[in-house]
C-alpha positions as CSV (number, residue, x, y, z in Angstrom):
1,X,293.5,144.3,198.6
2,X,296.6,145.1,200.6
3,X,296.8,141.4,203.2
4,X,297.3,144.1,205.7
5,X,294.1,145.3,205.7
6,X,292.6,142.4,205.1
7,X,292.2,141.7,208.9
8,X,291.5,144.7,210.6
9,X,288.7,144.7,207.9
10,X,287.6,141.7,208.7
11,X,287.7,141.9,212.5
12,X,285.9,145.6,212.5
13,X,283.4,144.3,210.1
14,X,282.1,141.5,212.6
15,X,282.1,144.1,215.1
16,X,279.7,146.3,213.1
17,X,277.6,143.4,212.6
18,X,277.7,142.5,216.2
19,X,276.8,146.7,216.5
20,X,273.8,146.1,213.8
21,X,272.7,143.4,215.8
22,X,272.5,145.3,219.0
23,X,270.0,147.7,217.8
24,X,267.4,145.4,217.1
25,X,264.9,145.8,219.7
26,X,267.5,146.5,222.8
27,X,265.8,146.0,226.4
28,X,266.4,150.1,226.5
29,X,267.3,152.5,223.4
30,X,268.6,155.3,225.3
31,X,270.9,152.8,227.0
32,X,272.1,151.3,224.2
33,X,272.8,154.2,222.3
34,X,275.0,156.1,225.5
35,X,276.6,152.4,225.4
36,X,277.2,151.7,221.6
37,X,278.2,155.4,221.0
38,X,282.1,154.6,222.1
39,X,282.4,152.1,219.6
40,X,280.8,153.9,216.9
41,X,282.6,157.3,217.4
42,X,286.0,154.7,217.6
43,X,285.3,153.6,213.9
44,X,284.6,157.0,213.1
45,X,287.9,157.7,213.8
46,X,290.2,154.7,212.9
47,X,288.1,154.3,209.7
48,X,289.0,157.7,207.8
49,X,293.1,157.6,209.2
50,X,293.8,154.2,208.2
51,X,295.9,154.6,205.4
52,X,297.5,157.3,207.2
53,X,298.0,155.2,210.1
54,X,297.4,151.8,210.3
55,X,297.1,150.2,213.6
56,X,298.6,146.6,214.7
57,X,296.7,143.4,214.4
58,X,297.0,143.0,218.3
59,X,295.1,146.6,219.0
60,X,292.4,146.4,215.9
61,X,291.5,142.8,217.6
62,X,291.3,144.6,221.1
63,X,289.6,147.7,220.0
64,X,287.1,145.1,218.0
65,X,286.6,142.8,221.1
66,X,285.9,145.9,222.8
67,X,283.0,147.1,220.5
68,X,281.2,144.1,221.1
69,X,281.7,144.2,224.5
70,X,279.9,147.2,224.3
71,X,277.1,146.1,221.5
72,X,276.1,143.2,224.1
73,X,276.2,145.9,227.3
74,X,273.6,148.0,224.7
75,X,271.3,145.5,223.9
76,X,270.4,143.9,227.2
77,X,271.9,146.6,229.5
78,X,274.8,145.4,231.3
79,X,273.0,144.1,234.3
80,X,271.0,141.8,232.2
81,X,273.7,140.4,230.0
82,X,272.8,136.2,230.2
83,X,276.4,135.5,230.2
84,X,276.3,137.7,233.5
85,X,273.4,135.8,234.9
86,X,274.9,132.3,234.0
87,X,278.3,133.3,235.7
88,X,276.5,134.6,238.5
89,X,274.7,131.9,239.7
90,X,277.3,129.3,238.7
91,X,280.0,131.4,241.0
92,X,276.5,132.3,243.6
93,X,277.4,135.7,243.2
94,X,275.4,138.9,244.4
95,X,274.9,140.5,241.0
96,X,275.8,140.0,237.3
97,X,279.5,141.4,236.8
98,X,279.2,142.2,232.9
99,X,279.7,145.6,233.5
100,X,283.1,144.7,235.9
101,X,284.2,142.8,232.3
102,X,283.4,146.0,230.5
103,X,285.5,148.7,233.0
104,X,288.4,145.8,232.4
105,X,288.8,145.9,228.9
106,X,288.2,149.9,229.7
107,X,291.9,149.8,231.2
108,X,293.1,146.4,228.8
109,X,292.3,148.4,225.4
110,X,293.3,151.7,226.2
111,X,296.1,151.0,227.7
112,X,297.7,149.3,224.0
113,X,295.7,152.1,222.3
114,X,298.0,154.7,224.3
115,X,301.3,152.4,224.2
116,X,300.7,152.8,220.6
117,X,299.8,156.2,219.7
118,X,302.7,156.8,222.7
119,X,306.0,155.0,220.9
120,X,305.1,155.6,217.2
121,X,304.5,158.9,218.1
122,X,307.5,159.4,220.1
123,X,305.1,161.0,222.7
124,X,307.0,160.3,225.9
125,X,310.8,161.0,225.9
126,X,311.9,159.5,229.4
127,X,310.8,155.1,229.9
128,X,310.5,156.2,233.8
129,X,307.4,157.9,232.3
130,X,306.3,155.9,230.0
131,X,303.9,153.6,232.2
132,X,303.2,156.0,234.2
133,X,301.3,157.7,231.7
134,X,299.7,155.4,230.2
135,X,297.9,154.3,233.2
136,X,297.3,158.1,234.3
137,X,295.5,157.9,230.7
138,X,293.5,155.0,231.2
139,X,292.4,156.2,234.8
140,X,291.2,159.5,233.0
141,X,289.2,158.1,230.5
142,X,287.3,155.9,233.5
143,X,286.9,158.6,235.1
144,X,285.5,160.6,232.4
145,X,283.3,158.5,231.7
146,X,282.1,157.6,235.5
147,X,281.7,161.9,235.2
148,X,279.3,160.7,232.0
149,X,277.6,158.5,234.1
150,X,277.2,161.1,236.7
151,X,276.2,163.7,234.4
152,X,273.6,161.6,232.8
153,X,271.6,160.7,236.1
154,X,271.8,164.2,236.8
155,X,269.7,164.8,233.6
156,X,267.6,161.8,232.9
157,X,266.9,160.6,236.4
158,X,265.4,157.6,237.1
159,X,265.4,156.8,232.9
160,X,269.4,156.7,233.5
161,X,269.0,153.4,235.7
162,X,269.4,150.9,233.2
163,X,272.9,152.9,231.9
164,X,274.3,153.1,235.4
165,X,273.9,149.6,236.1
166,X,274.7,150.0,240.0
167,X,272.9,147.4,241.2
168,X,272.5,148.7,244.2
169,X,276.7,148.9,245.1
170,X,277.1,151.9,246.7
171,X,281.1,151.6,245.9
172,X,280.4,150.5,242.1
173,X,282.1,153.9,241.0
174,X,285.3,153.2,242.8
175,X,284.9,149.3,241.8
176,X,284.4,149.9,238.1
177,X,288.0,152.3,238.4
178,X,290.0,149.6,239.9
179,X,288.7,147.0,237.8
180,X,289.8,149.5,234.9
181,X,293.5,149.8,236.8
182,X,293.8,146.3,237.0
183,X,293.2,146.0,233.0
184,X,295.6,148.5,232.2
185,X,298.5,146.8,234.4
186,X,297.6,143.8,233.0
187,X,297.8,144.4,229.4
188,X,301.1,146.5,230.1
189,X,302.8,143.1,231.5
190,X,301.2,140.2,229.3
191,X,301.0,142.3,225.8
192,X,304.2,144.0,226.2
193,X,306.2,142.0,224.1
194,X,303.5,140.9,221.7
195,X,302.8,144.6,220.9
196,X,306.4,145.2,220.1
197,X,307.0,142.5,218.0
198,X,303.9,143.6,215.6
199,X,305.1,147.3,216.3
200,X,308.4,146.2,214.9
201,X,307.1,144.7,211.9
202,X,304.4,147.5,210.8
203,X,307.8,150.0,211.4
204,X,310.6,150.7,213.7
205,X,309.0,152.8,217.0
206,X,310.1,155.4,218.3
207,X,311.0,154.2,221.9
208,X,311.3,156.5,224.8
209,X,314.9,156.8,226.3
């Protein structure tokens, strides 16, 4: 096997077994599957195009991280997560903030996801755009899938509780695409240069400008 494979195998096979883990009797199955359904439809995708287009260490390790963040969110619901619960009391918190975790690594991953696809792809011509974009991208998928959200209490009702995870914050919507802001700036200005140095070495990008 080609050692460049080797860890994006590895990393996206412990996700699928964090994914397989999940299903096993979750606290809600309709839940879990509207929350596990990302990360599967993701390794639907990178799966099949890998040879085609093989993706940096940095991004298959965010994407993975991601998947499990989601797996856990499935299983228990995000407003039942222990990890939330612990952290909540320890801190005295109002409510568990697994889901706020969740919305930040749905800015943090996206944003390297589009940074990619963006400079190998030679997507953006002009750097004064470049950022720009990429968060405009990032804010659309939140608030596509806050429209999800939406569109799923609109259908299932009170059975959509457990997915929505509110907890009773009438500004959660606007919270969770903040929270998702905040990730995208932040892996724009810590990853940067990590990202373009494993850019670099999988081949030349195509920078903007």
């Amino acid at each position: 096997m080609n050692p460049r494979d080797r860890y994006p195998l590895i990393v996206f096979a412990l996700a699928s077994a964090v994914i397989v883990w999940s299903a096993i009797r979750p606290f809600d199955l309709l839940t879990w599957f509207l929350e596990v359904l990302p990360a599967i439809a993701g390794l639907a995708i990178i799966l099949p195009t890998w040879r085609r287009f093989p993706l940096t260490p940095l991004l298959c390790t965010l994407i993975a991280l991601h998947m499990i963040l989601l797996a856990v969110g499935g299983h228990y619901t995000y407003a039942r997560v222990p990890a939330g619960d612990w952290v909540r009391d320890w801190l005295g918190l109002s409510r568990n903030h697994y889901d706020r975790l969740g919305h930040f690594a749905q800015g943090l991953v996206p944003a390297i996801i589009a940074r990619e696809l963006f400079l190998r792809l030679g997507v953006v011509a002009r750097r004064g755009w470049f950022n720009y974009l990429i968060l405009s991208a990032c804010l659309a998928v939140s608030a596509l899938y806050e429209l999800i959200e939406w569109t799923t209490a609109l259908v299932l009702g009170e059975s959509s509780d457990s997915f929505l995870g509110t907890q009773g914050d009438v500004w959660d919507t606007q919270t969770d695409m903040f929270v998702c802001l905040v990730g995208a700036v932040s892996s724009l200005v810590l990853l940067r240069a990590w990202h373009d140095q494993q850019l670099r070495a999988l081949r030349p990008p195509q920078s903007p400008g």
